[in-house]
C-alpha positions in Angstrom: 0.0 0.0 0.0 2.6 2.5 0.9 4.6 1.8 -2.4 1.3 2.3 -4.7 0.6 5.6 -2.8 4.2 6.6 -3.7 3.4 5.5 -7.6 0.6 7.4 -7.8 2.2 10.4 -5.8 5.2 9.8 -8.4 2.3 10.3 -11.2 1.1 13.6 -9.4 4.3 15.5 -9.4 4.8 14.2 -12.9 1.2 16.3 -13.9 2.5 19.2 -11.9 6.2 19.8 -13.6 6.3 22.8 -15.6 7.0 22.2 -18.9 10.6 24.3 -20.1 9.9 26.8 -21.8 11.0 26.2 -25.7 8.6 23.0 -25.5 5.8 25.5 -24.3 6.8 27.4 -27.1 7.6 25.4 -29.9 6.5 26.3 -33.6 3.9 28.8 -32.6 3.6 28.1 -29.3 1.7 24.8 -27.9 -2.1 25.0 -26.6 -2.9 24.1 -23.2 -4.2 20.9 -24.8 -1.3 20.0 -25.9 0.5 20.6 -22.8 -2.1 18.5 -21.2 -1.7 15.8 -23.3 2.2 15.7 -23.0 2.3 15.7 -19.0 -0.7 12.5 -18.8 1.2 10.2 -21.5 4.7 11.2 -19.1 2.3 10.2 -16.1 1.2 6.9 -18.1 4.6 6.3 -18.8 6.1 7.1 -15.4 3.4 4.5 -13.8 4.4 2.1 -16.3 8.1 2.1 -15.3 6.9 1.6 -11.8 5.0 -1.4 -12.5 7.6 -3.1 -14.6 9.2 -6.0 -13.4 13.2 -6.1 -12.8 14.4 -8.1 -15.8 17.3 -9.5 -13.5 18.6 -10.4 -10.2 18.8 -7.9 -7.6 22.6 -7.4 -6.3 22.9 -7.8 -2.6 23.8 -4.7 -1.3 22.5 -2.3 1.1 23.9 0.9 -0.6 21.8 2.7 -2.7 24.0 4.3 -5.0 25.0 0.3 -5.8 21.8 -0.3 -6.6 19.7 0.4 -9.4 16.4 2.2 -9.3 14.5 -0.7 -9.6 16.0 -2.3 -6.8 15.6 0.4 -4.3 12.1 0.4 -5.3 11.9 -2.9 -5.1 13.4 -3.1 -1.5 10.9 -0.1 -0.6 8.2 -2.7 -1.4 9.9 -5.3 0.5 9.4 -2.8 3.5 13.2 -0.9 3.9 11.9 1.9 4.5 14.7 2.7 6.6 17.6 4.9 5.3 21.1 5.7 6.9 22.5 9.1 6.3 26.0 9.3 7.8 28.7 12.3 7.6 31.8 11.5 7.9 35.0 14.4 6.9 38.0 15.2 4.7 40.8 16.3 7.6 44.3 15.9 8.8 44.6 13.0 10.9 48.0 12.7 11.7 51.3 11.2 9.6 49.4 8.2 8.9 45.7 7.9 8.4 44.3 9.0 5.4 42.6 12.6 5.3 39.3 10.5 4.6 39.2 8.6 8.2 35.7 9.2 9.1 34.4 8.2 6.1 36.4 5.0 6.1 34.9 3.6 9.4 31.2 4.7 8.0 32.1 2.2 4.9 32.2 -0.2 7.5 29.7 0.8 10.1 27.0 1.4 8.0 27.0 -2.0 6.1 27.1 -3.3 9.7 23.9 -1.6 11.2 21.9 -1.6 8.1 22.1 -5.3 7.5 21.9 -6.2 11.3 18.3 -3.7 11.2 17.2 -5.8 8.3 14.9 -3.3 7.0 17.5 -0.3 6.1 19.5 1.1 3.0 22.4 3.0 3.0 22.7 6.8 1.6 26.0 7.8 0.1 28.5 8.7 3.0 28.3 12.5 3.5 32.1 13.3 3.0 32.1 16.8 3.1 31.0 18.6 6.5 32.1 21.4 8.9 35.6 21.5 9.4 36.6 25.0 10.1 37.0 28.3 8.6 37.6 28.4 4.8 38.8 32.2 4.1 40.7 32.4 7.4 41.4 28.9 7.8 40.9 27.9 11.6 40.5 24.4 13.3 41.8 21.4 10.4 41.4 23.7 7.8 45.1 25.2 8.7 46.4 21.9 7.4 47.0 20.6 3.5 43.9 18.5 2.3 41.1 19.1 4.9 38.0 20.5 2.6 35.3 22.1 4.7 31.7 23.0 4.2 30.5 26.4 5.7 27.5 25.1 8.6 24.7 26.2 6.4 26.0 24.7 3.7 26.1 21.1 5.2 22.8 21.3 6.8 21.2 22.1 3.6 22.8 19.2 2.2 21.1 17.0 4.8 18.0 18.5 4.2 17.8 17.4 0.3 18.9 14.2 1.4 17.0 13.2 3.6 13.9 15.2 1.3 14.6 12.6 -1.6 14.4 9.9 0.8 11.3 10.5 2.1 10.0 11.7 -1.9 10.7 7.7 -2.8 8.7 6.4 0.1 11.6 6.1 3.2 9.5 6.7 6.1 12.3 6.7 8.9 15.5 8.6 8.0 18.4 7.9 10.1 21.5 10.4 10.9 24.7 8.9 12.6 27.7 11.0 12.1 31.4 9.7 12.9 32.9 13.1 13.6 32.2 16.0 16.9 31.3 18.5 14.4 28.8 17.0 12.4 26.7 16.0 15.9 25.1 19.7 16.4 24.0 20.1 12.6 22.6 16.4 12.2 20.5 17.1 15.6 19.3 20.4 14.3 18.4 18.6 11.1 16.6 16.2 12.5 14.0 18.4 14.7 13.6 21.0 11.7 12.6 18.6 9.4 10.0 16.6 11.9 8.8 19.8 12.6 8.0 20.7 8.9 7.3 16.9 7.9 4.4 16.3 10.4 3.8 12.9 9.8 4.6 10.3 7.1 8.2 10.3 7.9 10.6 11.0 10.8 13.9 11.9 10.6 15.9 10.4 13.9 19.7 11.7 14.9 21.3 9.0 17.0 24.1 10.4 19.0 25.0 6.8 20.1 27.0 6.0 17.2 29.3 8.7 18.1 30.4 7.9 21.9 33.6 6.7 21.3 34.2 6.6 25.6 32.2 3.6 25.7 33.9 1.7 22.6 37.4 2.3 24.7 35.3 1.4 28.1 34.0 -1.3 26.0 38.1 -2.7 24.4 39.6 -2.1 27.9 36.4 -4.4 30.0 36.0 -7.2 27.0 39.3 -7.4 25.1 41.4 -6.5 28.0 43.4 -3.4 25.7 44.4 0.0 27.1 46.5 2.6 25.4 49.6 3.2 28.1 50.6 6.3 26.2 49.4 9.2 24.0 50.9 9.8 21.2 49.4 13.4 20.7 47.9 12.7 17.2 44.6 13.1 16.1 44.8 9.3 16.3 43.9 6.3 18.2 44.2 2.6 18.4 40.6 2.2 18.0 39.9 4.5 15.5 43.4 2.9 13.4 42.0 -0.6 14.3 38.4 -0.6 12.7 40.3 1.7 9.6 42.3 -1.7 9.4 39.4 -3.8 9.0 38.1 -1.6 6.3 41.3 -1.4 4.6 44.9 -1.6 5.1 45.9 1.2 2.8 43.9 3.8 4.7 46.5 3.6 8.2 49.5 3.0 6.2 49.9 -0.3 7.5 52.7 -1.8 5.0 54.5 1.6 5.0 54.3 1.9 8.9 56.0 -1.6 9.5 58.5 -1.5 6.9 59.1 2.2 8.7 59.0 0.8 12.4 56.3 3.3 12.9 53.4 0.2 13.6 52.0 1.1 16.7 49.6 4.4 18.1 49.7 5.6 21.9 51.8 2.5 22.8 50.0 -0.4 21.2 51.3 -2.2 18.4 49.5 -2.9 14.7 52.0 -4.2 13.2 50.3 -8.0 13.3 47.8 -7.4 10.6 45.5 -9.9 11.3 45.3 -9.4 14.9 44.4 -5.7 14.0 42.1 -6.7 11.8 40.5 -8.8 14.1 40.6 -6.1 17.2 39.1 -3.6 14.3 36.1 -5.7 13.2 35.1 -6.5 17.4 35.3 -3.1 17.8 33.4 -2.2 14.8 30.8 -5.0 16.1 30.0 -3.1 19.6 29.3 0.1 17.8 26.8 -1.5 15.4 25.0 -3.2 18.2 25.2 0.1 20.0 23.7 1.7 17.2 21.1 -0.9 16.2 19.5 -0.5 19.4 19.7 3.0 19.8 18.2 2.9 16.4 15.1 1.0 17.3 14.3 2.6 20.3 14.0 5.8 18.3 11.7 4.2 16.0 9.6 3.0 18.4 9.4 6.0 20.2 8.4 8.1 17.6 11.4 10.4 18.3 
């Protein structure tokens, strides 16, 4: 029911788009009849595409931007109506993690807590957020390769996300963010658009995802791992770990052994497998964290 509502919503906005101008136009114009008869057989032929069948498998993934069109609609009718908006950042992060970190560890987590939810899809990764000044560079903007987004700028970017995914029939829009500065913006996002939205959707920020005390409470009381030193980087072993399950490359792993630079505040990487390993159970506790902060929202209504 909620997908056919959607089709013939799609078929509504179809009816309402203004034609541009040179096809209003044409040769001496084009009468209203005309016009009319344009926008129904685009309607018809909107429907029409909605109704088709996929002529092929559907690819098991939970990203959208993996999927085709026809899959996402076709896993809206299969009832995700869940989708994961997550910001992430291009900054410096010390001599060996890639400028990309954040975004790394949402490759990862998002995969996680959309498949263990069961009824989500993933948006693209917001890479770009807040990340200090831009004309008078302040905060990690003063170093080589951070890109920032001025506040307004990113929040208006969440907004047409999370719009889009409620136009296709999401009716719980999820925002986890991976960085301090994205938290404020995401929260603000959230209660602007359930306060213009009134029902049909509900956007949800989940602060959870970002309390990286517990995941270090959680590594020090289950795996028995403390950092004895700080290194003074914008770095950590848990943040280098789950980068490590995601990919190697990203913490510089064969460049830091061969360099006899494997290790962060006094904890060695430099046994891949073993980081990889540390990295994926670390990975785990936040996705359950999440999951569950996840659902209570939902069934609160928050």
């Amino acid at each position: 029911m909620q997908h056919r509502r959607w089709i013939f919503a799609a078929a509504a906005l179809t009816l309402a788009a203004p034609i541009p101008a040179a096809a209003q136009q044409g040769r001496g114009g084009m009468t209203a009849e005309r016009r009319a008869e344009m926008m129904a057989r685009q309607a018809q032929a909107l429907l029409a595409d909605m109704q088709m069948e996929r002529p092929i498998e559907a690819l098991n993934s939970v990203w959208i931007e993996e999927l085709t069109w026809m899959e996402v609609r076709d896993a809206l009718r299969d009832g995700k109506t869940t989708a994961i908006i997550s910001t992430g950042g291009i900054e410096q992060n010390g001599p060996y993690l890639a400028t990309g970190k954040h975004n790394y560890v949402l490759e990862g987590a998002c995969e996680g807590i959309a498949r263990k939810l069961g009824n989500a899809l993933c948006a693209p990764v917001i890479k770009l957020v807040p990340e200090g000044g831009i004309d008078n560079p302040s905060g990690h903007m003063r170093y080589p390769g951070t890109i920032s987004l001025r506040e307004e700028t990113f929040r208006a970017v969440l907004q047409d996300v999370a719009g889009s995914l409620r136009a296709h029939g999401f009716t719980n829009i999820v925002f986890i963010g991976d960085s301090g500065g994205n938290q404020g913006g995401m929260a603000a996002v959230a209660a602007a658009l359930n306060e213009r939205w009134r029902g049909g959707a509900r956007a949800h920020y989940v602060p959870e995802f970002y309390r990286y005390r517990e995941v270090f409470e959680w590594m020090e009381s289950e795996l028995g791992i403390t950092e004895p030193t700080n290194d003074g980087l914008h770095d950590d072993f848990v943040i280098t770990s789950i980068m490590t399950a995601v990919d190697p490359e990203s913490v510089r792993h064969a460049q830091r052994v061969a360099a006899g630079k494997a290790t962060i505040n006094g904890l060695s990487i430099a046994d891949l497998e073993a980081t990889i390993e540390t990295g994926r159970k670390l990975l785990g506790f936040r996705v359950d964290r999440t999951v569950e902060a996840i659902r209570a929202a939902i069934g609160a209504g928050n």
